[in-house]
N, CA, C and O atoms as a DFTB+ gen file, in Angstrom:
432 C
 N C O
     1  1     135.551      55.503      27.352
     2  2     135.579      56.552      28.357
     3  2     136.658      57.582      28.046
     4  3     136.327      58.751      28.246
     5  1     137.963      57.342      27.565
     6  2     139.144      57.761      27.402
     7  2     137.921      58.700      26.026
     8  3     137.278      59.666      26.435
     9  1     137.828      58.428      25.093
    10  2     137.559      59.537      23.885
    11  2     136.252      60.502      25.087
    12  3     136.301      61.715      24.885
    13  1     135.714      60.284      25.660
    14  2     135.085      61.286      26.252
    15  2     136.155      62.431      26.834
    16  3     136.421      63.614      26.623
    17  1     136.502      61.588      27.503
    18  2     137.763      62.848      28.469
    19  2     138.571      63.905      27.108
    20  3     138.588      65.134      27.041
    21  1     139.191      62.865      26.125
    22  2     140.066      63.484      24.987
    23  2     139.111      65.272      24.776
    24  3     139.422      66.458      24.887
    25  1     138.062      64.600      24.480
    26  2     136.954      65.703      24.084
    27  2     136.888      66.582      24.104
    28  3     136.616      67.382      23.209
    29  1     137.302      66.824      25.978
    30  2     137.061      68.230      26.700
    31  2     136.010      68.205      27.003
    32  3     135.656      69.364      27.218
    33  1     134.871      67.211      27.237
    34  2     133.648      67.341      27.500
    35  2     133.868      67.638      29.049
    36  3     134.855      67.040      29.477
    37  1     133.276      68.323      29.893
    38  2     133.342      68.499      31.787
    39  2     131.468      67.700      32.061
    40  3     131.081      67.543      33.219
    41  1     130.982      67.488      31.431
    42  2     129.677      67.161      31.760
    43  2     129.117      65.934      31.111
    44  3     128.337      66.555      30.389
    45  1     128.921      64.819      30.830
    46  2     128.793      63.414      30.550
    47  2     127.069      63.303      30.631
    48  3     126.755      62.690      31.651
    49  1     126.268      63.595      30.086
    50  2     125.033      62.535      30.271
    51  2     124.259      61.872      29.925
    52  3     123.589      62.526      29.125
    53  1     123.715      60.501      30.052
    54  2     123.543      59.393      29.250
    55  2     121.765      59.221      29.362
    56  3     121.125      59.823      30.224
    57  1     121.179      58.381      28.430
    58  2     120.448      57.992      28.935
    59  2     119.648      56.099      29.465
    60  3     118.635      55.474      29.779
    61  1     121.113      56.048      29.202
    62  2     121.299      54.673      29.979
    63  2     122.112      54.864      31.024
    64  3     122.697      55.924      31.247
    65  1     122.201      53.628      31.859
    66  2     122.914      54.052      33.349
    67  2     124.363      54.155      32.846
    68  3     124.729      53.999      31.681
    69  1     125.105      54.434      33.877
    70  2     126.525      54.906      33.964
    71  2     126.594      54.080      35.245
    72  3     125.802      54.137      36.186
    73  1     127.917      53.123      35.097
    74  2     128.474      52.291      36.077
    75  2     129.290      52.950      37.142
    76  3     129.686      54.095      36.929
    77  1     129.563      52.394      38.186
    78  2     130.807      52.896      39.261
    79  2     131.737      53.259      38.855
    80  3     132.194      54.391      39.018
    81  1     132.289      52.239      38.144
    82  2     133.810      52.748      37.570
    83  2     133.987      53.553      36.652
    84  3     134.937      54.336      36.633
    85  1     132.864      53.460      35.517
    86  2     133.107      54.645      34.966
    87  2     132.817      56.092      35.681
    88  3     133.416      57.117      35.358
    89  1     132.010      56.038      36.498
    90  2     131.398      57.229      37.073
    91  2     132.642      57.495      38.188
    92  3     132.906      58.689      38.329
    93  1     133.193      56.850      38.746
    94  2     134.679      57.400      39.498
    95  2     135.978      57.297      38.749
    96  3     137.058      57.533      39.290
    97  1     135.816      56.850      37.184
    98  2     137.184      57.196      36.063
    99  2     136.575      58.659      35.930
   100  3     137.475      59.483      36.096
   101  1     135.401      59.223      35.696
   102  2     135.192      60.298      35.117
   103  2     135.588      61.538      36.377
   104  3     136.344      62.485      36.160
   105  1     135.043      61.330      37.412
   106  2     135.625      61.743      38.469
   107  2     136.623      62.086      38.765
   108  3     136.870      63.196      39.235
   109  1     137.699      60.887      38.478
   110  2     138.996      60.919      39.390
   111  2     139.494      62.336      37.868
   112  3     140.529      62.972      38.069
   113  1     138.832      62.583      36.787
   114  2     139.503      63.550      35.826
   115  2     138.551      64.650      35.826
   116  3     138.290      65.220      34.766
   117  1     137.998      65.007      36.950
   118  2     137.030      66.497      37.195
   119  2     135.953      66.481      36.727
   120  3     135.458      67.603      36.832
   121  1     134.749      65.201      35.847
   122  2     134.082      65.369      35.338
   123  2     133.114      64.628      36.056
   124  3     133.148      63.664      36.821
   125  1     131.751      65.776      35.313
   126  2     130.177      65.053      36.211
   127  2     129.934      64.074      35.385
   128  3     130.635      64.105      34.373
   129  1     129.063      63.071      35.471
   130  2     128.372      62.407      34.222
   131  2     126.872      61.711      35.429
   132  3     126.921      61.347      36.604
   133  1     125.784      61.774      34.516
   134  2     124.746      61.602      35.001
   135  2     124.013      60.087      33.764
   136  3     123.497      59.959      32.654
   137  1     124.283      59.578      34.491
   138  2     123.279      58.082      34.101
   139  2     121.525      57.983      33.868
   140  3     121.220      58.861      34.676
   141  1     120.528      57.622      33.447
   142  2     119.111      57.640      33.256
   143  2     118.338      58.520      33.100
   144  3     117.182      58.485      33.520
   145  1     119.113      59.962      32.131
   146  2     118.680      61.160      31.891
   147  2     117.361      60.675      31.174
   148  3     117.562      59.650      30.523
   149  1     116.155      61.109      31.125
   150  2     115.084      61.074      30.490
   151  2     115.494      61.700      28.948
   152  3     116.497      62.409      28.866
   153  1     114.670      61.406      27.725
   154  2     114.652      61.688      26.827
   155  2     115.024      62.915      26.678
   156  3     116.061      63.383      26.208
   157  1     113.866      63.530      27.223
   158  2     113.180      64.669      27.015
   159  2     113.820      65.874      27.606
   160  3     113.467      66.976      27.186
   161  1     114.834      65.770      28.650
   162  2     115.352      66.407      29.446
   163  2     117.332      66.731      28.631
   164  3     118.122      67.611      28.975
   165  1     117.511      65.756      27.662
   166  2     118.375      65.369      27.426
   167  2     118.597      66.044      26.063
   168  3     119.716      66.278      25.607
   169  1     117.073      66.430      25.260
   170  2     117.317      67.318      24.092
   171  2     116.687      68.430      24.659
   172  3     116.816      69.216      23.721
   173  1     116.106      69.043      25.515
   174  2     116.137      70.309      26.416
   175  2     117.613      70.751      26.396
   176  3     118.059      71.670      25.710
   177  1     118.252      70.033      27.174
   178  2     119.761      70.407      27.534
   179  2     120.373      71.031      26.843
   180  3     120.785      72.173      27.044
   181  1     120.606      69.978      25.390
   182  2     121.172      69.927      24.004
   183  2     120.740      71.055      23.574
   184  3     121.607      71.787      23.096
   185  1     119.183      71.621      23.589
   186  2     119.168      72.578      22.716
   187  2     119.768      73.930      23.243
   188  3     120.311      74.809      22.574
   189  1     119.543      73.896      24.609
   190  2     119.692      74.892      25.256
   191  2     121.173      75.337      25.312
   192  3     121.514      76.519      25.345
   193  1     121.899      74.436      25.318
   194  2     123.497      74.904      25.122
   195  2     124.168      74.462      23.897
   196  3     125.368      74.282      23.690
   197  1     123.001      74.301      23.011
   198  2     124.127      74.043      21.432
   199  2     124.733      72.791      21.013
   200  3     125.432      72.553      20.028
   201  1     124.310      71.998      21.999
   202  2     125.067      70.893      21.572
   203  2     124.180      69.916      20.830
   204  3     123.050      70.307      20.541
   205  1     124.581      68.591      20.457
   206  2     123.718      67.999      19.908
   207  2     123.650      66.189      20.554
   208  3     124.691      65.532      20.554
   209  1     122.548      65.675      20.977
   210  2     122.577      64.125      21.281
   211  2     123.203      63.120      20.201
   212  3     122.821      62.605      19.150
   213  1     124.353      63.102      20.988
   214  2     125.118      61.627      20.558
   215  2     124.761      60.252      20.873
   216  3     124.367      59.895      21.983
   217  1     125.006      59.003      19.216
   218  2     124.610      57.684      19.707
   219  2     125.398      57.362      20.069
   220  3     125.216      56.619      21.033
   221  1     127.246      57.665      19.560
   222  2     128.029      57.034      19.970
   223  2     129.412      58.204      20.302
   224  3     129.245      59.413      20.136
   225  1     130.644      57.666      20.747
   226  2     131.561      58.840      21.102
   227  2     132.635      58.697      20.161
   228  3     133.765      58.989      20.552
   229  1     132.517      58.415      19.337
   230  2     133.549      57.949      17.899
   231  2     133.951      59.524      17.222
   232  3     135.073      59.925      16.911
   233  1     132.587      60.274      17.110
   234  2     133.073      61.269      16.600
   235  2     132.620      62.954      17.130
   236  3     131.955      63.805      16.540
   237  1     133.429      62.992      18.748
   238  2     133.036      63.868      19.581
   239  2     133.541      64.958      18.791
   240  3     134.520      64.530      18.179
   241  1     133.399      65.782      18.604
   242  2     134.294      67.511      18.169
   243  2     132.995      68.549      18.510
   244  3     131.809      68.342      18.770
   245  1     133.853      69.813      18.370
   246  2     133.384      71.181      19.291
   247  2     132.148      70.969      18.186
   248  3     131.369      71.841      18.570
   249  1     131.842      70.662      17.639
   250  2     130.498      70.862      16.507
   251  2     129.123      70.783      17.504
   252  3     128.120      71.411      17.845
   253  1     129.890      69.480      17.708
   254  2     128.276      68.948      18.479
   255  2     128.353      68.907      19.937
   256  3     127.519      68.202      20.504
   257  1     129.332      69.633      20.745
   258  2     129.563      69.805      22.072
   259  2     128.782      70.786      22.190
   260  3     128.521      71.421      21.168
   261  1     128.175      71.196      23.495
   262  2     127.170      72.080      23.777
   263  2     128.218      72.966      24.999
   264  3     129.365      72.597      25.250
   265  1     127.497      74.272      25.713
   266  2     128.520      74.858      26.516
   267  2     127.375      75.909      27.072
   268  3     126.253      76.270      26.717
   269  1     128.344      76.210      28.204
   270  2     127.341      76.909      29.662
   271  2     128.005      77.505      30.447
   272  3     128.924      76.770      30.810
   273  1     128.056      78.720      31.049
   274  2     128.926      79.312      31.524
   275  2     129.081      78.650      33.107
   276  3     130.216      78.461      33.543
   277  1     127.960      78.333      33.883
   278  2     128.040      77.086      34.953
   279  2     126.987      76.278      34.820
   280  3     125.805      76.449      34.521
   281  1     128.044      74.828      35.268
   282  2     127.448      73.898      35.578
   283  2     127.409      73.535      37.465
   284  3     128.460      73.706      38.082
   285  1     126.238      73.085      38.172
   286  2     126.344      72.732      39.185
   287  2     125.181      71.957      39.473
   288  3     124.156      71.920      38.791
   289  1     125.464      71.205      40.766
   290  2     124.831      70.047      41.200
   291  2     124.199      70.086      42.614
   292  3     124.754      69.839      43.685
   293  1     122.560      70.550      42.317
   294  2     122.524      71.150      44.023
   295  2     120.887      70.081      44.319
   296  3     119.939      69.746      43.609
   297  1     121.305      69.853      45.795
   298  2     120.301      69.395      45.908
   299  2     119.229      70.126      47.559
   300  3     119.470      70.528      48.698
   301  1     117.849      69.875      46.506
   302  2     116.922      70.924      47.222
   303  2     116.349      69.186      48.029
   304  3     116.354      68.110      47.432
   305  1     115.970      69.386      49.295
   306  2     115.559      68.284      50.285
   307  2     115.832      66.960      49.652
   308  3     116.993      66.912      49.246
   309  1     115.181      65.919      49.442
   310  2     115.538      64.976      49.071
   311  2     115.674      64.938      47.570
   312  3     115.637      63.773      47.173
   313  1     115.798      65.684      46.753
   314  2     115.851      65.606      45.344
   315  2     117.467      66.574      44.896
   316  3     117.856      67.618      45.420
   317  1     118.097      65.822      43.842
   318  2     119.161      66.721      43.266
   319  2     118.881      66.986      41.718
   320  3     118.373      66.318      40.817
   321  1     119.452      68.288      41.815
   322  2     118.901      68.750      40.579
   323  2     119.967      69.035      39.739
   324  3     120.663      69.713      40.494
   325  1     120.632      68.969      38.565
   326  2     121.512      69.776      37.867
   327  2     121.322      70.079      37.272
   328  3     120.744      69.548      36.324
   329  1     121.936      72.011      37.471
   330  2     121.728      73.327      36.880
   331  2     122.904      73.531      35.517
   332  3     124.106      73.268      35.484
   333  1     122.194      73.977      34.699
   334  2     122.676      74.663      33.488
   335  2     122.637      76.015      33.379
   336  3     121.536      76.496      33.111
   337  1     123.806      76.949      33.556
   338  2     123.214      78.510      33.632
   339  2     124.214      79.182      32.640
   340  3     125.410      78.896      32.577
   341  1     123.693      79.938      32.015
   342  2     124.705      80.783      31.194
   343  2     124.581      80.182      30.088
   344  3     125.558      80.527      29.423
   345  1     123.703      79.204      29.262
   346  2     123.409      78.934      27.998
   347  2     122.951      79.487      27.130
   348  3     121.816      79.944      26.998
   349  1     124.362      79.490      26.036
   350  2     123.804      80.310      25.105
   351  2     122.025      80.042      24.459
   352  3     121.451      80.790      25.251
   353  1     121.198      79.620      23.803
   354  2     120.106      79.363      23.451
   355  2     119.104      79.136      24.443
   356  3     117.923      79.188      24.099
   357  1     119.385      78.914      25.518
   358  2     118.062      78.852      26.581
   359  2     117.262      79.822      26.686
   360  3     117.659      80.951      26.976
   361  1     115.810      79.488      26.430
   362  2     114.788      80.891      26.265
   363  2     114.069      80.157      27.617
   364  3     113.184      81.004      27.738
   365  1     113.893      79.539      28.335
   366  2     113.503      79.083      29.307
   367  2     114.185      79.459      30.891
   368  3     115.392      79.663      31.015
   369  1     113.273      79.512      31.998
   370  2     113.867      79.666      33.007
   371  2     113.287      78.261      33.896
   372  3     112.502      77.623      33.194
   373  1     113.464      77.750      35.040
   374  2     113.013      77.079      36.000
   375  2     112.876      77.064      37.137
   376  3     113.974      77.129      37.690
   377  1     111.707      76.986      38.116
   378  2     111.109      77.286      39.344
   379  2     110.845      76.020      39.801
   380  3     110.092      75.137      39.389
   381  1     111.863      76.120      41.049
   382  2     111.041      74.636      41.853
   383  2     110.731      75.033      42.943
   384  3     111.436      75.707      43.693
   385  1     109.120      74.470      43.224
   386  2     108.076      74.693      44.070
   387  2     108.314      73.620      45.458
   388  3     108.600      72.439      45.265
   389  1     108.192      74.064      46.559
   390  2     107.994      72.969      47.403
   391  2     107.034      73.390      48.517
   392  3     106.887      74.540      48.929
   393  1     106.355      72.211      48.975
   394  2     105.371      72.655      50.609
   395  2     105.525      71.891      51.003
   396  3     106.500      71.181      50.754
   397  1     104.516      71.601      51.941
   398  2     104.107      70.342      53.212
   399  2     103.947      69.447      52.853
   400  3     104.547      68.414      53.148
   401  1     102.332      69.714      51.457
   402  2     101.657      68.593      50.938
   403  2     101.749      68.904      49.379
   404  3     102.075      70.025      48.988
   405  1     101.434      67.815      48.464
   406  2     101.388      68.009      47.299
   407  2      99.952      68.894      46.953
   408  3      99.679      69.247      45.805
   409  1      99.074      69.193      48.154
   410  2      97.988      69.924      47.623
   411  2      98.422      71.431      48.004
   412  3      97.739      72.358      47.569
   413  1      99.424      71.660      48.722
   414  2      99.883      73.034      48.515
   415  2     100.576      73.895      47.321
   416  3     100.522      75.072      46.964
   417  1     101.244      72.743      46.888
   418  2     102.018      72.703      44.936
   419  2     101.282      73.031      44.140
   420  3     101.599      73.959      43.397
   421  1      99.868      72.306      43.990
   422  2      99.024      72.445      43.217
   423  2      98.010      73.349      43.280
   424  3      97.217      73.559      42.363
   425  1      98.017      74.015      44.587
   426  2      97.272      75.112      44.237
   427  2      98.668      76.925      43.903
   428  3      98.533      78.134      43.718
   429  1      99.476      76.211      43.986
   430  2     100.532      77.449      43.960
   431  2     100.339      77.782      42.078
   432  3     100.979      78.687      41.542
């Protein structure tokens, strides 16, 4: 946990879970970290801010750190979402849809 913090990383995310304690060590030093990131969502990220998916934290440096002008953590009704904005390489934008019923989504 300690070589994460060394890093300078402010944003942590795995795609295995992340425990309590680590998730309130990362905390108690200003940092998010998100546990059961999907694959797919996880080299989205990566590409989008430059960074690159790590197996292990042995050899963190600015190479393969990624960066974003904000990060934030908002949540729309029962779902939370975290936003990446200000990435350098992101050619993508994202729209989240909501209604009553899921047959209102699907015809939007």
């Amino acid at each position: 946990l300690d070589k994460c913090v060394k890093s300078g990383a402010q944003v942590v995310l795995s795609r295995l879970a992340i425990g309590d304690l680590a998730t309130q060590y990362f905390a108690d030093r200003g940092m998010f970290c998100a546990g059961r990131v999907p694959e797919d969502d996880m080299h989205r990220v990566a590409f989008a801010t430059g960074g690159m998916v790590q197996s292990t934290v042995n050899d963190l440096n600015d190479e393969v750190m990624g960066e974003c002008n904000k990060f934030e953590e908002r949540q729309v009704g029962n779902e939370r979402y975290n936003l990446f904005t200000g990435c350098p390489l992101a050619k993508t934008a994202t729209i989240v849809l909501r209604g009553g019923a899921e047959q209102f989504i699907e015809e939007a």
